[in-house]
Backbone bond lengths (Angstrom), bond angles and torsions (degrees), N, CA, C in turn:
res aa  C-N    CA-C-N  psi(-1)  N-CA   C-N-CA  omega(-1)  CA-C   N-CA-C  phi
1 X - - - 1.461 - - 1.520 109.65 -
2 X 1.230 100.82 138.19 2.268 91.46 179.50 1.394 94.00 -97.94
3 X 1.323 101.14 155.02 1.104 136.96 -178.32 1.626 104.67 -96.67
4 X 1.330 107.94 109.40 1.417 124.29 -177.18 1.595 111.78 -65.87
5 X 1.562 104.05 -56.07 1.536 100.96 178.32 1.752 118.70 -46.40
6 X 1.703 120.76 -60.19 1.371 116.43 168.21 1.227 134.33 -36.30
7 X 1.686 121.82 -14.52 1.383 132.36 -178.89 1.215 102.10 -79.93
8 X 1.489 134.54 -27.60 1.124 144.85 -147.02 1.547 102.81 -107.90
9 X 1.601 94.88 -21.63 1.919 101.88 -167.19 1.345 121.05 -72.90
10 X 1.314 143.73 105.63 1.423 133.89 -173.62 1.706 97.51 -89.59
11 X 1.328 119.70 36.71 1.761 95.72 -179.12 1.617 101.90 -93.07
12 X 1.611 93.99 172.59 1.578 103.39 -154.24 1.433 124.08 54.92
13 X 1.254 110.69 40.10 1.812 109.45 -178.49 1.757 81.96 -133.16
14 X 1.108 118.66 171.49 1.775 138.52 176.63 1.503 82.50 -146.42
15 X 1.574 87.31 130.92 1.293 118.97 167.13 1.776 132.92 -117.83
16 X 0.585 155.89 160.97 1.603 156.24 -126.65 1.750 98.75 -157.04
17 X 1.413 130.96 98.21 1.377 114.13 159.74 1.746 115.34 -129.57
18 X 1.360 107.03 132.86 0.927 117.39 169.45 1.516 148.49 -96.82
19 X 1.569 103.03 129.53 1.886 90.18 -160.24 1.274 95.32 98.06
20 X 1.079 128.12 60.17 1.912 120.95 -160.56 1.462 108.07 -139.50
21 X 1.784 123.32 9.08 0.948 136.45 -168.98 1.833 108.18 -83.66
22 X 1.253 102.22 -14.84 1.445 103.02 -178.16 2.062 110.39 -177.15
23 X 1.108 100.50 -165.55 1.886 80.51 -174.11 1.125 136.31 29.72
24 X 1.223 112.62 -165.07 1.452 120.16 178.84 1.589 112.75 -22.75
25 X 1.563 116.63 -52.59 1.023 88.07 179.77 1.780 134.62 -106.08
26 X 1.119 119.84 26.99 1.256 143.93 164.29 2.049 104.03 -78.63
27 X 1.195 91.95 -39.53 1.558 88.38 -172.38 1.929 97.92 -82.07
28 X 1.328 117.11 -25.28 1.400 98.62 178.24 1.412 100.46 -89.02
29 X 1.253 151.27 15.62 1.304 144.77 158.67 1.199 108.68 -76.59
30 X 1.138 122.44 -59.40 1.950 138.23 145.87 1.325 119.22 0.34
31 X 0.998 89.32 -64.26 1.624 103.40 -169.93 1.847 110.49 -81.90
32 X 1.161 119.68 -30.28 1.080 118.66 175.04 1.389 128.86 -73.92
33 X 1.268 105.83 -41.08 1.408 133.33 153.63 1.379 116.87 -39.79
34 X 1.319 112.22 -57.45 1.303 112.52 173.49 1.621 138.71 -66.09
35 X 1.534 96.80 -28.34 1.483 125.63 165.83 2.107 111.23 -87.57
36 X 1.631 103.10 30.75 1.527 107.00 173.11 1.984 115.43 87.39
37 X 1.154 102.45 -25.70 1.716 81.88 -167.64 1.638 104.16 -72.01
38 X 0.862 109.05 -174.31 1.676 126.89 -158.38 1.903 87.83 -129.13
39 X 1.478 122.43 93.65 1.470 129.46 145.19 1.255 175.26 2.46
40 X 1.113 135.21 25.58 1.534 135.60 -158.87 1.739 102.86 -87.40
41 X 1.740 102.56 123.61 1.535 84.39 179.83 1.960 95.20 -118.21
42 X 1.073 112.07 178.31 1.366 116.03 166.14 1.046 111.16 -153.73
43 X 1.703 116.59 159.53 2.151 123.13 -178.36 1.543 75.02 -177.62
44 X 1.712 87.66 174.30 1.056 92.02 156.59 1.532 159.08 -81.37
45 X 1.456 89.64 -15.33 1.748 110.99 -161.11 1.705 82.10 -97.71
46 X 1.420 99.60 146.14 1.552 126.59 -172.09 1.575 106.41 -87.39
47 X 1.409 96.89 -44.99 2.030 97.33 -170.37 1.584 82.89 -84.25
48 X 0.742 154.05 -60.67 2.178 129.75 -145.86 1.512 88.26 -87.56
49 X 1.249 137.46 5.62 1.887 139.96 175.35 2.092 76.32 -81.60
50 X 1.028 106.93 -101.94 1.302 135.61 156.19 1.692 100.56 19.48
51 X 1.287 84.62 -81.37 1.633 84.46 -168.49 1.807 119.91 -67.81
52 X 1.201 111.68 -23.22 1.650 130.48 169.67 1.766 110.26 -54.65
53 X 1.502 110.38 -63.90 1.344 127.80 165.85 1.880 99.73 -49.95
54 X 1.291 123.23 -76.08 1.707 104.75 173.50 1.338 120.26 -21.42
55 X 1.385 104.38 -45.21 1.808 96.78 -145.17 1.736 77.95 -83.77
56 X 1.345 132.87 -43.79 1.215 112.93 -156.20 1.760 111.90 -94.91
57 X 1.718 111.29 4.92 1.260 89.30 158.78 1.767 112.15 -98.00
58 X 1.076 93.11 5.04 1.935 104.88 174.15 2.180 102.98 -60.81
59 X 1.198 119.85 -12.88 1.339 101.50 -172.59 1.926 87.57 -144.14
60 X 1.282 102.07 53.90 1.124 126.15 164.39 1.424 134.09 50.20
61 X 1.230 115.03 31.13 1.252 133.54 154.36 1.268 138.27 -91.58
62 X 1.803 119.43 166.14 1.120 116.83 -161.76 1.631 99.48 -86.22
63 X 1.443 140.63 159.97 1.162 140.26 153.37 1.562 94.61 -155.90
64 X 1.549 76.28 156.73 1.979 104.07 163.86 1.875 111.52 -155.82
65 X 1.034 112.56 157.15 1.258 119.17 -171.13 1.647 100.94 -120.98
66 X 1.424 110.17 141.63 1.574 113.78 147.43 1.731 120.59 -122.35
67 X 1.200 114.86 125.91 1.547 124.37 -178.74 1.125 91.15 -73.16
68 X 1.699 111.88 120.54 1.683 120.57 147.41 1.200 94.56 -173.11
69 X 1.714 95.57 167.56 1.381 134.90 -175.99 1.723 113.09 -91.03
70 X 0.914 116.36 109.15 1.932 133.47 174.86 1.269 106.23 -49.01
71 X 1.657 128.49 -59.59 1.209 145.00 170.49 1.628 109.96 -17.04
72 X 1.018 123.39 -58.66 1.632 124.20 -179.37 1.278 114.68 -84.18
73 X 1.216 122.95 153.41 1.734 131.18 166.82 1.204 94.48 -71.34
74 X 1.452 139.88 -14.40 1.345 118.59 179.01 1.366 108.27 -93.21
75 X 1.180 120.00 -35.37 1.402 132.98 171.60 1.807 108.09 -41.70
76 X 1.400 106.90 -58.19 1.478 99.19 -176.06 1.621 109.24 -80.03
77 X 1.274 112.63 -21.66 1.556 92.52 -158.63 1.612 99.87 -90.12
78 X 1.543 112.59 -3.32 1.512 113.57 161.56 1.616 123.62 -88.30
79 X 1.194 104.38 -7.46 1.566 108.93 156.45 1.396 123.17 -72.61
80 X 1.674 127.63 -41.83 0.891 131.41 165.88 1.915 118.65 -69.81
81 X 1.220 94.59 -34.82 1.836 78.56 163.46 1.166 134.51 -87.53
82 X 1.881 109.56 -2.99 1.296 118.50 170.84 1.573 119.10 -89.51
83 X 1.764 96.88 -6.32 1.471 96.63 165.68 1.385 123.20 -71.30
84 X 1.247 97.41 -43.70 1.754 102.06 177.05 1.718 117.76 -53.90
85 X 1.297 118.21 -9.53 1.896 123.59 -176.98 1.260 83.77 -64.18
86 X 1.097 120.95 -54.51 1.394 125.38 -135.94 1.850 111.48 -116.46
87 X 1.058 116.58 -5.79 1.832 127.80 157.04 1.383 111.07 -133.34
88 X 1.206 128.75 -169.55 1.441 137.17 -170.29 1.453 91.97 -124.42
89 X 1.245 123.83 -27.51 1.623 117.22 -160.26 1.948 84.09 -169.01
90 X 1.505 94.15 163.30 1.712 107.09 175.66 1.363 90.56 -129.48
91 X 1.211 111.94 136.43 1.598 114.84 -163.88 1.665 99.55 -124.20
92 X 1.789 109.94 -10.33 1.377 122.42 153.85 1.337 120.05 -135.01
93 X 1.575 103.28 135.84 1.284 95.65 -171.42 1.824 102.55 -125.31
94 X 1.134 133.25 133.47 1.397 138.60 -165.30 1.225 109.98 -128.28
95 X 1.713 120.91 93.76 1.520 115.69 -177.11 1.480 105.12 -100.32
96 X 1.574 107.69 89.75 1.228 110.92 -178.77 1.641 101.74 -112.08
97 X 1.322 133.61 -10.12 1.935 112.84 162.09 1.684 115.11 -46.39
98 X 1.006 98.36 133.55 1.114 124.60 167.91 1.674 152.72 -152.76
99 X 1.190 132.66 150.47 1.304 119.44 -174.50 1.738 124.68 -131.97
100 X 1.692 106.59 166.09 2.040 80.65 -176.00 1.295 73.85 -174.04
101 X 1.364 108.64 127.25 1.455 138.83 142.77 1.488 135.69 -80.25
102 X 0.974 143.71 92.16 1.718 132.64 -137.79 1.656 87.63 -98.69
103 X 0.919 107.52 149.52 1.845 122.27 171.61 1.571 121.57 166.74
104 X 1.237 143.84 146.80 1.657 142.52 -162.29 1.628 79.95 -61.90
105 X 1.935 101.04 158.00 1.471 92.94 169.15 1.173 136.45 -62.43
106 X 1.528 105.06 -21.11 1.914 120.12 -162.57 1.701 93.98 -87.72
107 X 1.048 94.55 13.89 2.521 96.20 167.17 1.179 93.82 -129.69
108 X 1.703 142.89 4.73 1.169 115.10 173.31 1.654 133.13 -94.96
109 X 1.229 118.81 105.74 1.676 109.14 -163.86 1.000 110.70 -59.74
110 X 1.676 109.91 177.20 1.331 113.17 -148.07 1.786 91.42 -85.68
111 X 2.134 109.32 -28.12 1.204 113.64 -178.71 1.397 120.84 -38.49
112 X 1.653 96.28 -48.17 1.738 114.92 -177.52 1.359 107.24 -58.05
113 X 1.150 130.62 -51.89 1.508 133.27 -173.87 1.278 88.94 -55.57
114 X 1.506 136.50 -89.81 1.266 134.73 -130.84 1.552 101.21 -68.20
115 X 1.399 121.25 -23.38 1.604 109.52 -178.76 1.538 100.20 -64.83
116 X 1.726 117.17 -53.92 1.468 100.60 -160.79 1.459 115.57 -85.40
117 X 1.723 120.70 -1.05 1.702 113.35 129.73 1.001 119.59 -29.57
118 X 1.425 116.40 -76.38 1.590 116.04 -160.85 1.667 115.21 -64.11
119 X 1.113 103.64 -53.25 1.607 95.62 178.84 1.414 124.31 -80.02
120 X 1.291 121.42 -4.25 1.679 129.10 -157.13 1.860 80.89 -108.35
121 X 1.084 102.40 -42.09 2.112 104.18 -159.53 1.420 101.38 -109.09
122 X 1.099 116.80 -76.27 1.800 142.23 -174.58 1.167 89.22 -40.05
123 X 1.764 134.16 -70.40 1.497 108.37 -151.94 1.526 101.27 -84.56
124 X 1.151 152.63 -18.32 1.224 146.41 160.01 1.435 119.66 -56.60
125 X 1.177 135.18 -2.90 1.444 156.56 163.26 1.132 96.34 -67.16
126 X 1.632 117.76 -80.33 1.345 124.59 -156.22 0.960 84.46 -85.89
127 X 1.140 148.95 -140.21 1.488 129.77 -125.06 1.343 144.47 -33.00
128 X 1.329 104.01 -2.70 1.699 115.62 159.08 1.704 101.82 -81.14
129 X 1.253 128.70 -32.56 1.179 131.32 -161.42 1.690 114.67 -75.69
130 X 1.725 105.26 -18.77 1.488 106.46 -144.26 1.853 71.36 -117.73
131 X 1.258 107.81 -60.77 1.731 99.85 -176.33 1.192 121.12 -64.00
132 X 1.788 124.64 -19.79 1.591 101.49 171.17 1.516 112.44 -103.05
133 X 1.460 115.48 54.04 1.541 115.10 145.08 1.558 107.89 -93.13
134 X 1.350 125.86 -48.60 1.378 107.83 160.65 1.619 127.02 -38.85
135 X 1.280 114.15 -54.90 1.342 115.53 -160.77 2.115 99.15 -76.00
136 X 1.561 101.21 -20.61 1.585 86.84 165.67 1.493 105.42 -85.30
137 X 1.026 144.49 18.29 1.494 135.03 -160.88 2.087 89.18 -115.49
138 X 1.389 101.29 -47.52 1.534 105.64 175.91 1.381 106.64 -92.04
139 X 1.280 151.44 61.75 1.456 158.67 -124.78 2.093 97.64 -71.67
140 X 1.532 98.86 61.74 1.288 91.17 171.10 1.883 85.42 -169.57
141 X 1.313 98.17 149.76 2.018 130.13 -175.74 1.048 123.63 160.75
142 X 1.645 104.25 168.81 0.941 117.64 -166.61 2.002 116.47 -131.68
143 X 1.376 111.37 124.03 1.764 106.15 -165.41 1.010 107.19 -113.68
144 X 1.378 142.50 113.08 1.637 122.24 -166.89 1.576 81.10 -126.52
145 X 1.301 119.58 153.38 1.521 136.12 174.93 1.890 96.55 -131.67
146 X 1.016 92.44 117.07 2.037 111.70 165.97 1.350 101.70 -79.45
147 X 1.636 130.75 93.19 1.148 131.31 175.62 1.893 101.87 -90.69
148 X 1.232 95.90 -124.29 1.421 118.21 -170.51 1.707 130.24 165.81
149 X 1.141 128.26 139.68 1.472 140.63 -144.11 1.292 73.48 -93.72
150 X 1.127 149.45 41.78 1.624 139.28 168.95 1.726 92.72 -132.04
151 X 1.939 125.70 3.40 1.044 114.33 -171.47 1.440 96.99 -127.22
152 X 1.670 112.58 17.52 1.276 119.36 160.63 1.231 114.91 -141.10
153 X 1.039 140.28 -8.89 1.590 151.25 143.34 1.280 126.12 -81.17
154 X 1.449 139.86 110.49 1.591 124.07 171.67 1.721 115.56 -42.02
155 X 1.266 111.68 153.54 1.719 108.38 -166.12 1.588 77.75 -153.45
156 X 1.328 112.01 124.74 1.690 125.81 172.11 1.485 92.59 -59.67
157 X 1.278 100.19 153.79 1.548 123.55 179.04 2.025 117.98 52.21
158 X 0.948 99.20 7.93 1.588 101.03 -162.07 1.634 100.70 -110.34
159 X 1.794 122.37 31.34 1.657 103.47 -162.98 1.224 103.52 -87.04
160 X 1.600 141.35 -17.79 1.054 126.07 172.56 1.676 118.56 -58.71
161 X 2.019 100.22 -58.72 0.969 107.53 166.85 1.817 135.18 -30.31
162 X 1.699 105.97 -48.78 1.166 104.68 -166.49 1.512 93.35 -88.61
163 X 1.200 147.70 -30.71 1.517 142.57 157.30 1.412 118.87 -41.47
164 X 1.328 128.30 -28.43 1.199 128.99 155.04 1.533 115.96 -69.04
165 X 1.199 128.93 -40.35 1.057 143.61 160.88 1.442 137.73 -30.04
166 X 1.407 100.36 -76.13 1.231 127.81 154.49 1.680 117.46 -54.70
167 X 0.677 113.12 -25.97 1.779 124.61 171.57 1.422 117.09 -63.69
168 X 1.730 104.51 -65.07 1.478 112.33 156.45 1.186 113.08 -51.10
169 X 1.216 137.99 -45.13 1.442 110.08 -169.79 1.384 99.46 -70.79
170 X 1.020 157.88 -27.09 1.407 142.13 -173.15 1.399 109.42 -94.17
171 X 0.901 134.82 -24.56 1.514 134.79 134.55 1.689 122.70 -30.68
172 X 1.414 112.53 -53.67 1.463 103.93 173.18 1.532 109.70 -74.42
173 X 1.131 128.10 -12.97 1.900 134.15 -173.31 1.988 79.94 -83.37
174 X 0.999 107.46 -59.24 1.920 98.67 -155.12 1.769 96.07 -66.65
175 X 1.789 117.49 -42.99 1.549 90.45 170.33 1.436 146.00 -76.63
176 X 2.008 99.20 2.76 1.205 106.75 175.29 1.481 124.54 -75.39
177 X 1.575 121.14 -28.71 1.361 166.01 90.77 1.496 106.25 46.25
178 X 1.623 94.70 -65.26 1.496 100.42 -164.29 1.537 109.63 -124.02
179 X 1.743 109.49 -2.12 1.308 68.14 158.87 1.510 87.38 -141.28
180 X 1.092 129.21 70.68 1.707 148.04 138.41 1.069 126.58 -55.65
181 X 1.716 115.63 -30.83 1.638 118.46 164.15 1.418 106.63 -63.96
182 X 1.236 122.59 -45.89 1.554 131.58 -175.31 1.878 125.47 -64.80
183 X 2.174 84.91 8.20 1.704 73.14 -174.61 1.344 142.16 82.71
184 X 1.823 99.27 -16.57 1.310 106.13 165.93 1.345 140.06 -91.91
185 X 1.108 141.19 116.77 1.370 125.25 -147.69 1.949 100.99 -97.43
186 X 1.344 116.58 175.83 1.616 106.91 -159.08 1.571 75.47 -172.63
187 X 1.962 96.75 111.66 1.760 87.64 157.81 1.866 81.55 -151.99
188 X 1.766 77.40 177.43 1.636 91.36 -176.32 1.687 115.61 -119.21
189 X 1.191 110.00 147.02 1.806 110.69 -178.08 1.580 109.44 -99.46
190 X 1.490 124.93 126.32 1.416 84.87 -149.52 2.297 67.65 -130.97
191 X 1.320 89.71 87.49 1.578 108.39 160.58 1.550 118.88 -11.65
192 X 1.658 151.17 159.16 1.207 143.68 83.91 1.662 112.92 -72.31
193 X 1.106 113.62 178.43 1.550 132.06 -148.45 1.747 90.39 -58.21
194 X 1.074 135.45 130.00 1.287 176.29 46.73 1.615 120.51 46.26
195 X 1.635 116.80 92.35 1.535 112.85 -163.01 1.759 106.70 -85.10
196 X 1.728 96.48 54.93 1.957 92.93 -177.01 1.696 100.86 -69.58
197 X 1.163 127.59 -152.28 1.231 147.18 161.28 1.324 102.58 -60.86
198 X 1.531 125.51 -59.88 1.748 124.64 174.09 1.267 110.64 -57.01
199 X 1.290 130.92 -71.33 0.987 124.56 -163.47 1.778 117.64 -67.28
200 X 0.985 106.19 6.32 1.659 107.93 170.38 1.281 104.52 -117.00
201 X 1.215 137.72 4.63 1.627 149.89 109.97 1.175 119.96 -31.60
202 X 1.157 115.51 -43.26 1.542 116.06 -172.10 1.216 112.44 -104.13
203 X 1.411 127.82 -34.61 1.163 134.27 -148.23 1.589 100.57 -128.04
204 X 1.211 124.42 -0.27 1.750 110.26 -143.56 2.135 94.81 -115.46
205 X 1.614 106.78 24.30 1.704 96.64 -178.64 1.395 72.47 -118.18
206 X 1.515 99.01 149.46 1.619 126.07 157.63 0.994 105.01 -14.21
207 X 1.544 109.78 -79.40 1.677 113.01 -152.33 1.769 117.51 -69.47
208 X 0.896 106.24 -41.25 1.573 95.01 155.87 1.834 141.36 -76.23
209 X 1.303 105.99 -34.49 1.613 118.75 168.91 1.334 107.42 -65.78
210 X 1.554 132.25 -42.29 0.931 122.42 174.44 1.183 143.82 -63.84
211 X 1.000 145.91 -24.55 1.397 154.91 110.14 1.315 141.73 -15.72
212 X 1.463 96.99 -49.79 1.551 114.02 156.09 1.674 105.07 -44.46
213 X 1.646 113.62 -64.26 1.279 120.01 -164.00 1.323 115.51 -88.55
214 X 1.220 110.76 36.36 1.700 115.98 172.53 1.943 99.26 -123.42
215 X 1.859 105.75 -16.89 1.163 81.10 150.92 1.606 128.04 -107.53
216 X 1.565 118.62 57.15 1.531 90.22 -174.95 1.574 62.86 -146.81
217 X 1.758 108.17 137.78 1.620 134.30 -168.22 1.572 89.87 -63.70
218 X 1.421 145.10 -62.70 1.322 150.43 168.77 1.930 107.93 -15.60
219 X 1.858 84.85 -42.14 1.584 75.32 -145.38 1.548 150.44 33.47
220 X 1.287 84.56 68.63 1.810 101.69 171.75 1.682 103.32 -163.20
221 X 1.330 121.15 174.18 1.619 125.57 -162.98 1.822 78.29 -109.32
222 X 1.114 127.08 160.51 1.544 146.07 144.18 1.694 118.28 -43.83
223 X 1.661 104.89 151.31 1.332 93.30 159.09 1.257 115.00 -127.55
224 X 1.435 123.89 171.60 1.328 98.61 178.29 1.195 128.98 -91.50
225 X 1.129 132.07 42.76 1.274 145.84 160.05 1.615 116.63 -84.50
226 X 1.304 101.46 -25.07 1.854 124.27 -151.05 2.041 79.12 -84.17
227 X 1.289 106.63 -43.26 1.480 125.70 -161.07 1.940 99.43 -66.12
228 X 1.210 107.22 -72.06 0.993 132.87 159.05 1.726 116.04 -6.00
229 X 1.187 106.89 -53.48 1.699 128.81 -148.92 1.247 88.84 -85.94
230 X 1.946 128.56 -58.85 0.907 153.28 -137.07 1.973 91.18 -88.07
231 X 1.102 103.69 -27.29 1.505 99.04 -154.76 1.576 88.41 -102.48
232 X 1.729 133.98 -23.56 1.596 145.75 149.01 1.782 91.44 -14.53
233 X 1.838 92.93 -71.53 1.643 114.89 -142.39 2.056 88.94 -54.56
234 X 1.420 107.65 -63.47 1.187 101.54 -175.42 1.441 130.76 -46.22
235 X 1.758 124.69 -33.27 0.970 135.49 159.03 1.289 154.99 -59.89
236 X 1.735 99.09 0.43 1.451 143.07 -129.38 1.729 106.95 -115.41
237 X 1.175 167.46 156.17 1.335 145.47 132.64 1.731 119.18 -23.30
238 X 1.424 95.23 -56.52 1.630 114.59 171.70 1.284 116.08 -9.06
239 X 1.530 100.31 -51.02 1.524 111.00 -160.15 1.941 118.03 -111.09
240 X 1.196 97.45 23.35 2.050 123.34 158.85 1.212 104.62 -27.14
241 X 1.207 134.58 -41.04 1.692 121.84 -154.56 1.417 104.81 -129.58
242 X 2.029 123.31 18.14 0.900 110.59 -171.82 1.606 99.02 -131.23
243 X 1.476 106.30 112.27 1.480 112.51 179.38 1.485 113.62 -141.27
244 X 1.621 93.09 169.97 1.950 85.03 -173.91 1.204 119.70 59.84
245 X 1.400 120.33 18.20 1.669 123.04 166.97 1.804 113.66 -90.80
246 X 1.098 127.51 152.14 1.102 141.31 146.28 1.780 121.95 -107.36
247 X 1.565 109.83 89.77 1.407 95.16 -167.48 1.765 98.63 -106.60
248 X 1.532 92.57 138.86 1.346 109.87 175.14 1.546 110.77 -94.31
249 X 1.769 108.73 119.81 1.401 135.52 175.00 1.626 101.06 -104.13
250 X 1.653 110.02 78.48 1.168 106.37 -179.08 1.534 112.59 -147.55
251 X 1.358 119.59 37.84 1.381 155.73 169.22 1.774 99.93 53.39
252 X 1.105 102.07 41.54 1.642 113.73 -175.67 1.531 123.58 88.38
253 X 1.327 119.97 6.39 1.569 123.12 167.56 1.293 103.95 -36.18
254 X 0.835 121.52 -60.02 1.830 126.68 -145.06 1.767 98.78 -81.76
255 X 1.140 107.79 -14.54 1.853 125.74 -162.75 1.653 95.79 -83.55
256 X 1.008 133.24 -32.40 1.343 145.68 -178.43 1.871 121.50 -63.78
């Protein structure tokens, strides 16, 4: 008889998440941790790095943090060699940092564009690029990309954002593509609005949330826990035969 729970179990795996200092992706470090893998998170800020790694070696897991900035090619490609100090191989890798400036396109500078290139697209490149030579060398991983329903739906004010977006997702289809012989699987989570600390900043007064949530059939925003769970399943054995997806967790937005 199989055992359903073990399909689900990532222990003895080290995982890689990025942007993990708080939100979304602090809660999928959480969760992984808790379901056995062994940790590396990175952001920029040192104390909420800090305090994430506490809480999750508080219920007996392994963690470590690296402080850096996504924004530079040096920034990412020293995350990926600072992964290796501290694992032999990342057997999950979670490119969930990210950034978004909302404004019509004809106000968006060119500065704004190229940051949420680099960190939204660019650093998920390279560090898929540099960590899955290990994981092709051990012909088994895991690539999850944290997109967003703004990178398959138009979203007013969001064109840099959702061009970064939309980029990654076809980025995770071409690395699922190529390296699918290798066993590695590569999908993307592609969010609606997200009740972190920001996004209930952004999203969390009447007059704007509401509207938003009259178009999604659910009507309600995500939490990140919901995110979290979803990105477990992908990271999981469970999920062997499922690659090159972009699945939208966006309570039916995209269904419309």
């Amino acid at each position: 008889m199989n055992d359903s729970m073990s399909r689900f179990s990532v222990k003895g795996k080290t995982a890689l998440v990025t942007g993990a200092s708080r939100g979304i992706g602090a809660e999928i470090a959480m969760n992984l941790a808790q379901a056995g893998a062994e940790v590396l998170i990175t952001a920029r800020h040192h104390y909420d790095l800090t305090q994430v790694c506490e809480k999750i070696r508080s219920f007996g897991s392994k963690c470590e943090a690296i402080e850096a900035d996504l924004v530079s090619i040096n920034g990412a490609e020293e995350v990926a060699q600072k992964s290796f100090e501290h694992f032999s191989t990342i057997d999950i890798l979670v490119n969930n940092a990210g950034t978004v400036k909302v404004a019509p396109f004809w106000e968006t500078t060119v500065e704004d564009w190229d940051q949420m290139q680099a960190v939204n697209l660019r650093a998920p490149f390279i560090l898929s690029k540099i960590l899955s030579e290990p994981m092709r060398a051990q012909k088994q991983g895991k690539i999850i990309n944290i997109s967003s329903v703004a990178g398959i739906a138009a979203l007013s004010g969001h064109a840099a954002y959702s061009a970064s977006k939309g980029g990654l997702n076809l980025l995770t289809k071409v690395m699922a593509a190529e390296l699918g012989p290798f066993n590695i699987q590569c999908n993307a989570v592609a969010p609606t609005v997200i009740l972190t600390e920001l996004g209930q900043k952004v999203w969390g007064s009447p007059e704007k949330g509401e509207p938003m949530k009259d178009k999604i059939p659910l009507h309600r925003f995500g939490k990140p826990l919901e995110v979290a769970d979803l990105v477990l399943y992908l990271a999981s054995p469970a999920s062997d035969m499922m690659t090159g997806q972009v699945i939208a967790l966006d309570g039916g937005y995209t269904a419309l």
